[in-house]
GUDRENLO-190808 format. One line per 2 residues: number of its first residue (from 1); for each residue z, y, x negated of C-alpha. Coordinates in pm, whole numbers. Last residue first. Example, Ala and Ser with C-alpha at 12.3 -4.5 7.8 and 13.67 -1.06 7.14 Angstrom:
REM residues 2
2 = 714,-106,-1367 ~ 780,-450,-1230;
This chain:
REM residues 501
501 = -800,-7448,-4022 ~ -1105,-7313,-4025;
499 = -1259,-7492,-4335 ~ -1179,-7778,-4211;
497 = -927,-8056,-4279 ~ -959,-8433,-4157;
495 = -720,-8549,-3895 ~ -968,-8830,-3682;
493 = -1087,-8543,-3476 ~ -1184,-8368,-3793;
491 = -1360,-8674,-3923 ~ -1588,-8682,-3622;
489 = -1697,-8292,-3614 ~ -1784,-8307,-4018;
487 = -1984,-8601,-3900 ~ -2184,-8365,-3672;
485 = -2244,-8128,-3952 ~ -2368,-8343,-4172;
483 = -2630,-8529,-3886 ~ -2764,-8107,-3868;
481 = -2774,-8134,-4222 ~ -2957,-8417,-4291;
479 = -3217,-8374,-3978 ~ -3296,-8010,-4209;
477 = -3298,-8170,-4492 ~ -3558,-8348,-4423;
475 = -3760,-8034,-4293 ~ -3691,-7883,-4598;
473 = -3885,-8154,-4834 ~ -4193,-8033,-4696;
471 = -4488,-8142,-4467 ~ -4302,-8361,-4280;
469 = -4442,-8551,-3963 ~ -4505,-8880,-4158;
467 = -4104,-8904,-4159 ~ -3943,-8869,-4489;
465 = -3537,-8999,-4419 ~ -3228,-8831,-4347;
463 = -2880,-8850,-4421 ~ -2574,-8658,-4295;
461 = -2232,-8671,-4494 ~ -1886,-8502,-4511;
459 = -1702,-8557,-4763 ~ -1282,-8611,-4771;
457 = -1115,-8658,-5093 ~ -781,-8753,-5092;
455 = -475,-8655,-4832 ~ -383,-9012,-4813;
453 = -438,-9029,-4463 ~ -792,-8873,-4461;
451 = -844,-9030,-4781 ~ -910,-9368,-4591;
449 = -1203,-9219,-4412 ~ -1370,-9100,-4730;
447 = -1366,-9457,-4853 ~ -1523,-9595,-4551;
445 = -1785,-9383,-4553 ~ -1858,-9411,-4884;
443 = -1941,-9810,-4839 ~ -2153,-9707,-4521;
441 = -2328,-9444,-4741 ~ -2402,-9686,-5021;
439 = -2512,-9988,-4738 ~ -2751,-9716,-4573;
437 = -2869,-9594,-4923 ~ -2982,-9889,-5034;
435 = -3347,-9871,-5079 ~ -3361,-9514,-5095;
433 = -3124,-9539,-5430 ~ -3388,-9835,-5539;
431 = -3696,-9613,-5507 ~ -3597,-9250,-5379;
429 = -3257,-9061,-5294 ~ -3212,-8726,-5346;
427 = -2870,-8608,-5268 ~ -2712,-8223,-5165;
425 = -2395,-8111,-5246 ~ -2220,-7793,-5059;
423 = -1851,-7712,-5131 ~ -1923,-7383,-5367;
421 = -2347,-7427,-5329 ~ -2628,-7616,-5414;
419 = -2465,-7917,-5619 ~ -2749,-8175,-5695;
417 = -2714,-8526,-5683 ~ -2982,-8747,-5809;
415 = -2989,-9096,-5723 ~ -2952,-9491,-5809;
413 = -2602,-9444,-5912 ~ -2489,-9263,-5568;
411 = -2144,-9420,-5512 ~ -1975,-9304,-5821;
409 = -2169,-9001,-5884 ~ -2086,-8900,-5526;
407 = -1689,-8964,-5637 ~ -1730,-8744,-5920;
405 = -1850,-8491,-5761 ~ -1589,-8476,-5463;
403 = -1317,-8491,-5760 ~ -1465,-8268,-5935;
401 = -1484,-8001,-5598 ~ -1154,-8111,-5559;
399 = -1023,-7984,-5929 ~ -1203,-7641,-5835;
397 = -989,-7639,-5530 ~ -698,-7708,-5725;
395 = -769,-7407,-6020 ~ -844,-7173,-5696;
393 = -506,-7210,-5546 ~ -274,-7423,-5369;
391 = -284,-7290,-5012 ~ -560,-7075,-5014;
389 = -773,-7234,-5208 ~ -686,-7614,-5049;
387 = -744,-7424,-4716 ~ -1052,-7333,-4822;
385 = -1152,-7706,-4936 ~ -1090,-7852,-4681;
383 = -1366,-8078,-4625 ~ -1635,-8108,-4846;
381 = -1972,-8053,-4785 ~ -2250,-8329,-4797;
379 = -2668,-8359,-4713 ~ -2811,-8661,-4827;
377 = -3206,-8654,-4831 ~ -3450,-9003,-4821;
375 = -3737,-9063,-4970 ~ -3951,-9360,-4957;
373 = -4315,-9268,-4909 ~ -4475,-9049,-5153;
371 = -4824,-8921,-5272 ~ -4903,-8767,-4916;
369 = -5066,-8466,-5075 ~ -4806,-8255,-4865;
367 = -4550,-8447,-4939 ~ -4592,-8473,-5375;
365 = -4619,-8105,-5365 ~ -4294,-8044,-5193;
363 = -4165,-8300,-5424 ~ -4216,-8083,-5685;
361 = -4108,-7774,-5514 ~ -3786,-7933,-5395;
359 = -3749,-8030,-5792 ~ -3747,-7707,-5891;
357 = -3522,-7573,-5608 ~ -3271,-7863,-5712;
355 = -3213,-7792,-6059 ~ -3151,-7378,-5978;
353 = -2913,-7506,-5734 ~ -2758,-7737,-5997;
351 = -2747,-8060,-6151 ~ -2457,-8260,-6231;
349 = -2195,-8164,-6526 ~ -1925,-8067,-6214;
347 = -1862,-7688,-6323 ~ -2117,-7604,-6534;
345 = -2376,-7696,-6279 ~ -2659,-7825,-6494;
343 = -3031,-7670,-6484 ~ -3033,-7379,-6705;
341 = -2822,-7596,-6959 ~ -3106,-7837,-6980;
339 = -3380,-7608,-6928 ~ -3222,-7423,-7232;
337 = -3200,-7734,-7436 ~ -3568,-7800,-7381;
335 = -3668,-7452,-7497 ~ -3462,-7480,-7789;
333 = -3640,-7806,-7838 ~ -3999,-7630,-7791;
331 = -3947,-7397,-8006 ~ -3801,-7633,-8286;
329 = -4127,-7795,-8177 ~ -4399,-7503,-8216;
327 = -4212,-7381,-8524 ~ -4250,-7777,-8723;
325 = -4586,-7717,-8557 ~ -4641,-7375,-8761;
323 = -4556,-7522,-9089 ~ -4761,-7805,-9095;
321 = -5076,-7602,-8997 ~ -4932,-7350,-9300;
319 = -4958,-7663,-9499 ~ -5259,-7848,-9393;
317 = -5446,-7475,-9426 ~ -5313,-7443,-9805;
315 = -5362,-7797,-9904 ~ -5763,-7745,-9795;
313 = -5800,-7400,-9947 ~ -5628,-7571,-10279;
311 = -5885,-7835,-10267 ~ -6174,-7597,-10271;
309 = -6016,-7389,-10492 ~ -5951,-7689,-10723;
307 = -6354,-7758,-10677 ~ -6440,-7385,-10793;
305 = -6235,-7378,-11061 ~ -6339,-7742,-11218;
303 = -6471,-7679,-11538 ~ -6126,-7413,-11591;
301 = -5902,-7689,-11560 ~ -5599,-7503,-11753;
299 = -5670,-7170,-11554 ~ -5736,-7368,-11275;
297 = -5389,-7580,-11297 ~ -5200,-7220,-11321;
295 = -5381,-7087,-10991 ~ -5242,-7411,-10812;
293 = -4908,-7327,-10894 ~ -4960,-6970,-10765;
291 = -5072,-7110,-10450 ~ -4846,-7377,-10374;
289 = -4536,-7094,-10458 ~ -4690,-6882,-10270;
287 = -4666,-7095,-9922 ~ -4343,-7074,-9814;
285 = -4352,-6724,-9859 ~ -4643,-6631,-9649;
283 = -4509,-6793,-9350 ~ -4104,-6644,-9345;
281 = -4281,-6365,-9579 ~ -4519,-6215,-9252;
279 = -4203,-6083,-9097 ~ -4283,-6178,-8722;
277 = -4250,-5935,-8420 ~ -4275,-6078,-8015;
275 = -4399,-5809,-7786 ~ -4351,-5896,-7401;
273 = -4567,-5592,-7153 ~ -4457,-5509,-6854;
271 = -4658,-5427,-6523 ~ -4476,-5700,-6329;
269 = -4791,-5826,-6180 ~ -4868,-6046,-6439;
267 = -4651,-6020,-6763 ~ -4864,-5847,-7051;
265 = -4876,-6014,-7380 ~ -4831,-5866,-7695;
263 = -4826,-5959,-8135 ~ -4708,-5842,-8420;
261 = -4714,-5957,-8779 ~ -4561,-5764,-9069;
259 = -4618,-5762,-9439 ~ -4301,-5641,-9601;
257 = -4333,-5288,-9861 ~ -4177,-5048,-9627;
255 = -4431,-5156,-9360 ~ -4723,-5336,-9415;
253 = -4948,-5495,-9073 ~ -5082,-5713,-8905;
251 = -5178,-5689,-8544 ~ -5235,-5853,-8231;
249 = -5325,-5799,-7853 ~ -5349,-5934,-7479;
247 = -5425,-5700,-7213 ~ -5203,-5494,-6990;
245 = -5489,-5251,-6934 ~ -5260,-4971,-7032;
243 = -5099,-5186,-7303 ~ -5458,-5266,-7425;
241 = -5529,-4927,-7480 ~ -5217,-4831,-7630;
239 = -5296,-5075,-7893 ~ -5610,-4992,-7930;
237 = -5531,-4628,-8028 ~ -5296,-4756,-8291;
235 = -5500,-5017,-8443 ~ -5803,-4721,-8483;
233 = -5517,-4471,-8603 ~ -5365,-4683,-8858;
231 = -5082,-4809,-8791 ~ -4699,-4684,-8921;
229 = -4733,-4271,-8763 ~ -4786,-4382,-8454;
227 = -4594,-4695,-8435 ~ -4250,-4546,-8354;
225 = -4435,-4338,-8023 ~ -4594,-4656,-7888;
223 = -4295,-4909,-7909 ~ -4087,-4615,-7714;
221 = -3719,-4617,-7857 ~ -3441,-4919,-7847;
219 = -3479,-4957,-8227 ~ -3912,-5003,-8321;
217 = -3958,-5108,-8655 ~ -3627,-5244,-8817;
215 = -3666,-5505,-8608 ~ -3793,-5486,-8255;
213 = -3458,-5358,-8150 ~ -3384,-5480,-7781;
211 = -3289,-5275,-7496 ~ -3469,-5454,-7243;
209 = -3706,-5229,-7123 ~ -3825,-5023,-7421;
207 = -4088,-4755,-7290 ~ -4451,-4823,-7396;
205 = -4592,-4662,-7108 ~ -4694,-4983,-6965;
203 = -4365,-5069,-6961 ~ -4174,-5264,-7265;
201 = -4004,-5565,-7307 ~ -3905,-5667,-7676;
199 = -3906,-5982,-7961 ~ -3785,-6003,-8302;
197 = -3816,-6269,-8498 ~ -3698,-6267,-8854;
195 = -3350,-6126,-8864 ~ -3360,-6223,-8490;
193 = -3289,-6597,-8594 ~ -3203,-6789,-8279;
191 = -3422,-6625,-8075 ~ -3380,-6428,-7709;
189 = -3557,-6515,-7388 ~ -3290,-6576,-7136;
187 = -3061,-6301,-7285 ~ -3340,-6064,-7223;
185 = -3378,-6164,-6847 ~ -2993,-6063,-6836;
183 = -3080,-5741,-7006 ~ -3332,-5720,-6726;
181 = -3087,-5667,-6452 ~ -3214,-5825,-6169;
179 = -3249,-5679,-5842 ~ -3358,-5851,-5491;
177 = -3558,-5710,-5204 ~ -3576,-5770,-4829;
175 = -3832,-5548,-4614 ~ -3883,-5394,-4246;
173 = -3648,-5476,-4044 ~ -3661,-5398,-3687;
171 = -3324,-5279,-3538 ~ -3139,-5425,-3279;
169 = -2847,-5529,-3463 ~ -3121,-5762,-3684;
167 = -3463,-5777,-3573 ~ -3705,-5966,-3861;
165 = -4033,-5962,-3724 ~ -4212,-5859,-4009;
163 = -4023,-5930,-4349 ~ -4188,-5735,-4621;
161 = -4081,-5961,-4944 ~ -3981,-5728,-5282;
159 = -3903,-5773,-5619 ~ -3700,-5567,-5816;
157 = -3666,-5596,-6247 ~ -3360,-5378,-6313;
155 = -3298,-5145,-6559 ~ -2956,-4947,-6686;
153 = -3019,-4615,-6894 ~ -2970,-4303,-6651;
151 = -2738,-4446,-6376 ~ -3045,-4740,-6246;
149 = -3383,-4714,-6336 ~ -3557,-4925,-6084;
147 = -3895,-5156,-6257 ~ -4124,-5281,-5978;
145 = -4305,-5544,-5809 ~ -4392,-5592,-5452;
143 = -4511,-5827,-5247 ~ -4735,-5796,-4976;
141 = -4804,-5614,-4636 ~ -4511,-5325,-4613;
139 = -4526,-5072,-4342 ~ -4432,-4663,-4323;
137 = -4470,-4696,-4752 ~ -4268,-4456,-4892;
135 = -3973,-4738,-4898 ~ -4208,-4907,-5199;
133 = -4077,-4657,-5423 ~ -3715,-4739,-5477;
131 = -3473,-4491,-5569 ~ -3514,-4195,-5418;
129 = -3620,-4380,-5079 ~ -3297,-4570,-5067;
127 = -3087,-4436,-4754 ~ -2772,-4602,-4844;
125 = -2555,-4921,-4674 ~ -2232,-5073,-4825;
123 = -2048,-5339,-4964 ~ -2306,-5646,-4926;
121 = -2585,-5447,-4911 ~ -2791,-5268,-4657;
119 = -3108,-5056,-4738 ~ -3166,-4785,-4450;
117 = -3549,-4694,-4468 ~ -3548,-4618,-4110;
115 = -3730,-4945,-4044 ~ -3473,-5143,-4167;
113 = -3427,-5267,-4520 ~ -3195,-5584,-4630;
111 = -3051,-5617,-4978 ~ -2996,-5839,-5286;
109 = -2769,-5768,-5607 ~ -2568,-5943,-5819;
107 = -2748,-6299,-5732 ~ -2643,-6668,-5787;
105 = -2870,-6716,-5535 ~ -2640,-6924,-5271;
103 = -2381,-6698,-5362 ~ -2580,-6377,-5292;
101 = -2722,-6515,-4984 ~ -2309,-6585,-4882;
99 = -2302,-6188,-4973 ~ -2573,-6066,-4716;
97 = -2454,-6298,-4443 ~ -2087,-6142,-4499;
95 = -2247,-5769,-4480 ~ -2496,-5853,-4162;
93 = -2132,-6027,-4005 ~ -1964,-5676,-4148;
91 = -2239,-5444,-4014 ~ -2223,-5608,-3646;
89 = -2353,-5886,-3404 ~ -2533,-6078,-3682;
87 = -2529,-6459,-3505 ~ -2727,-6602,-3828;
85 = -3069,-6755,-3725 ~ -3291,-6443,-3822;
83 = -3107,-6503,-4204 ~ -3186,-6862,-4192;
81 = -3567,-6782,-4162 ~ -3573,-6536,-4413;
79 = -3404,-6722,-4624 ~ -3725,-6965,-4740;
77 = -3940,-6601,-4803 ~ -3621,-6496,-5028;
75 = -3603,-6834,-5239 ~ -3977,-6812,-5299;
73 = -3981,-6474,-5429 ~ -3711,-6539,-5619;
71 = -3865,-6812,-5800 ~ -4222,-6681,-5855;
69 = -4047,-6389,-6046 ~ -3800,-6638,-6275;
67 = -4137,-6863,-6292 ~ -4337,-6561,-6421;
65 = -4018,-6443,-6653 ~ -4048,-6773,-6800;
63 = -4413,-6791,-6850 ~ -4348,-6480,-7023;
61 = -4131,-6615,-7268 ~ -4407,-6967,-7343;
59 = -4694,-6717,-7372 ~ -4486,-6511,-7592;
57 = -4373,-6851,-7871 ~ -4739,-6911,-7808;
55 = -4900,-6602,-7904 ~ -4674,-6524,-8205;
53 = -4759,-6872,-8348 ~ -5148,-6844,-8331;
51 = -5084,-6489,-8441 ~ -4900,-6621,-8768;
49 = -5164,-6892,-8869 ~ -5399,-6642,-8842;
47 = -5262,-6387,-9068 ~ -5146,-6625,-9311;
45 = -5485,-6786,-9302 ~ -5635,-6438,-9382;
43 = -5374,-6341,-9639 ~ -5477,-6689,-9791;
41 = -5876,-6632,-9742 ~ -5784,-6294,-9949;
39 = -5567,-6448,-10216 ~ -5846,-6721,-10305;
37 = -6143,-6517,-10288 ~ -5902,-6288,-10538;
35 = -5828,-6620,-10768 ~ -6220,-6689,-10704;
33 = -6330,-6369,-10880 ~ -6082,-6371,-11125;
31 = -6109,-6771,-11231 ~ -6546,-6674,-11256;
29 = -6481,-6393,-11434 ~ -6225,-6547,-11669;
27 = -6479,-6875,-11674 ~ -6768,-6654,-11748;
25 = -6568,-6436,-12019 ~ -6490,-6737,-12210;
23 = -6853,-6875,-12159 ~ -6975,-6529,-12328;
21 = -6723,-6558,-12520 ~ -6822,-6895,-12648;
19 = -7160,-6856,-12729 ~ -7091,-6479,-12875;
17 = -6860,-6702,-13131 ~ -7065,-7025,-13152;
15 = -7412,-6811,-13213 ~ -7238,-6591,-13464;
13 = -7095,-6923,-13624 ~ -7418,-7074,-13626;
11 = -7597,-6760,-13775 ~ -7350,-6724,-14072;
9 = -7432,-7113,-14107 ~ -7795,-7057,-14130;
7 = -7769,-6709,-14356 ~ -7537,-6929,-14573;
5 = -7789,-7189,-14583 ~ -8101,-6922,-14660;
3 = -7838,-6827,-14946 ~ -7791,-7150,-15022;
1 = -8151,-7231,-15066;
């Protein structure tokens, strides 16, 4: 009997050992095989997560080039007019034209073509068919976009507006371009942290544009020759598909030991391409530690591995979604303050040319869907202050043009004053400013005409209202300015300074 009991017992314990391996090596098998599901739906998160962010922090750049493009093509087509206007009776009055346009821009460079293919600048005039393509063409039709090499490495986005029926010194014209330097379109588009985001131009070709270093990756060379020999050849080859079909495109990948992210939009009609790099570890990091912690409680819980990875998947998606719209808004607050500054004369704190072109093409909009009623345009230019410049210097002409600001401010509470040029102001008035304007600009009036004798400010003003005529915010201005310039007349007679004097 005890032998038969020791057999028994012997049999138990055999039975509890293999027993329990066998579940010991179940649950290890099972914790492996779900700690690598586990790693490998994280990388894929990760990698997900990341191109969701890459593709809107590029979308959001290139929508600013777009609207830089869309811009200037806008503010050239609305010169035109004023340009045919101008009494042009030699090179220097074409030359003076040409840099006031510059001004008004806040341009370095724009030019006039004329049939010969002569392109005229404010300083000089060259024959321009080495350097920019579309003077090969015997007529332009549409807008143009290109990339101009200038002096071996600067580049320069140009855009181009053919201008049929332009006649200047008896010439036909046939074209007017502008040129910005793209470093200066870089500057509008860099990060606050490009340790860890890293973002470039490139051509079609793959050639770096705006002299940026896509990390530690790509330094100023060609995108597509420094990632040869880093992604595989299938990535590779797609990659310079899609920048040849300027298509959208993404990538992860490990270089010198760092996961990477990458990611490319093209920029319509421009032919470029914006590539915005992540390090992977700014998202993957901030979310090991959640995973490895939640590894250790399933080793520990092993009857409920499959549930905690369940959970854990959950945590882990709330968390990197958590992440990447704490991103999205710093993003969008840098963005914010940029607009800001973009839009404020530094000068006089109120809003600027740039300001006021944005808003012209919102009300614009507004007019031609008849969606407004009560607005009303205040055109003003000081008086004086050239002679101020000349006489007593650029620091007191700047202190008139506060002065002149300040005093608009004053008077126009209930609207929006803009300053669109060095003594040129411009007021929207709509609502409660439209609603008293006549009694503001009467009350102005007054004051302006008693600086005449104390030497103080003196503004000229025209005012205009929305007629049911209009069908854009120009043509009110238009009335404003010509009423502007007749005041100017009146408070000359009555001693007021001019620019002429």
């Amino acid at each position: 009997m005890m032998k038969d009991k020791d057999i028994s017992d012997k049999n138990f314990i055999l039975t509890a050992v293999i027993g329990s391996l066998l579940v010991m090596a179940l649950v290890i098998g099972t914790t492996l095989w779900a700690s690598n599901e586990t790693a490998s739906e994280t990388d894929e998160a990760v990698t997900a997560v990341s191109h969701f962010y890459l593709k809107a922090m590029a979308d959001r750049r290139a929508r600013i080039i777009t609207n830089l493009i869309n811009n200037n093509f806008e503010h050239m087509e609305k010169l035109l007019p004023i340009i045919a206007e101008e009494n042009i009776d030699s090179q220097e009055t074409l030359r003076a034209v040409i840099g006031k346009i510059k001004t008004l821009l806040s341009l370095k460079r724009f030019a006039l073509v004329d049939e010969d293919n002569v392109v005229y600048t404010q300083y000089t005039t060259y024959t321009g068919g080495s350097r920019h393509a579309f003077l090969t063409a015997d007529k332009l039709n549409k807008r143009e976009i290109s990339t101009v090499y200038l002096y071996g490495s600067s580049k320069q986005l140009c855009l181009v507006i053919p201008t049929d029926g332009l006649v200047l010194l008896g010439k036909p014209f046939k074209a007017c371009f502008v040129q910005i330097d793209i470093e200066d379109i870089a500057s509008l588009l860099a990060f606050d942290d490009p340790g860890r985001t890293c973002f470039g131009l490139y051509d079609r070709s793959g050639v770096n544009l705006s002299n940026t270093s896509l990390g530690s990756i790509v330094s100023g060379q060609n995108i597509l020759e420094a990632t040869k020999d880093i992604l595989p050849k299938p990535e590779w080859e797609k990659m310079c598909r899609d920048f040849d079909d300027e298509a959208y495109g993404g990538l992860t990948f490990a270089f010198n030991g760092a996961e990477e992210t990458l990611f490319y939009v093209p920029i319509p009609d421009a032919g470029w391409m914006m590539v915005i790099l992540i390090r992977e570890s700014i998202i993957n990091d901030q979310i090991r530690g959640i995973s490895e912690k939640h590894l250790e409680i399933s080793n520990l819980q092993i009857g409920v591995t499959l549930g905690s990875m369940l959970l854990f998947a959950a945590v882990l998606l709330w968390r990197l979604w958590k992440i990447s719209r704490m991103k999205l808004e710093a993003e969008m607050e840098n963005s914010r303050a940029f607009e800001s500054l973009a839009n404020t004369d530094a000068l006089t704190g109120v809003r600027n040319k740039h300001a006021y072109s944005e808003d012209e093409a919102a009300l614009n909009r507004k007019i031609m869907g008849r969606e407004i009623e009560k607005l009303a345009v205040v055109a003003c230019d000081i008086n004086g202050l050239k002679v101020v410049n000349d006489t007593k210097g650029h620091a007191a002409g700047d202190k008139l043009i506060k002065d002149a600001s300040a005093l608009l401010r004053e008077y126009f509470v209930h609207g929006t004053v803009y300053r669109t040029g060095g003594d040129e102001f411009v007021v929207l008035l709509q609502e409660k400013g439209y609603d008293t304007r006549e009694e503001t600009i009467r009350s102005l009036n007054e004051i302006v005409e008693a600086n005449i004798a104390t030497d103080g400010v003196v503004i000229s003003m025209g005012y205009s209202t929305l007629e049911p005529n209009d069908e854009r915010l120009h043509d009110v201005f238009e009335r404003a300015d010509r009423m502007m310039y007749e005041r100017k007349q009146e408070l000359k007679q009555m001693g007021a300074k001019t620019r002429e004097e």
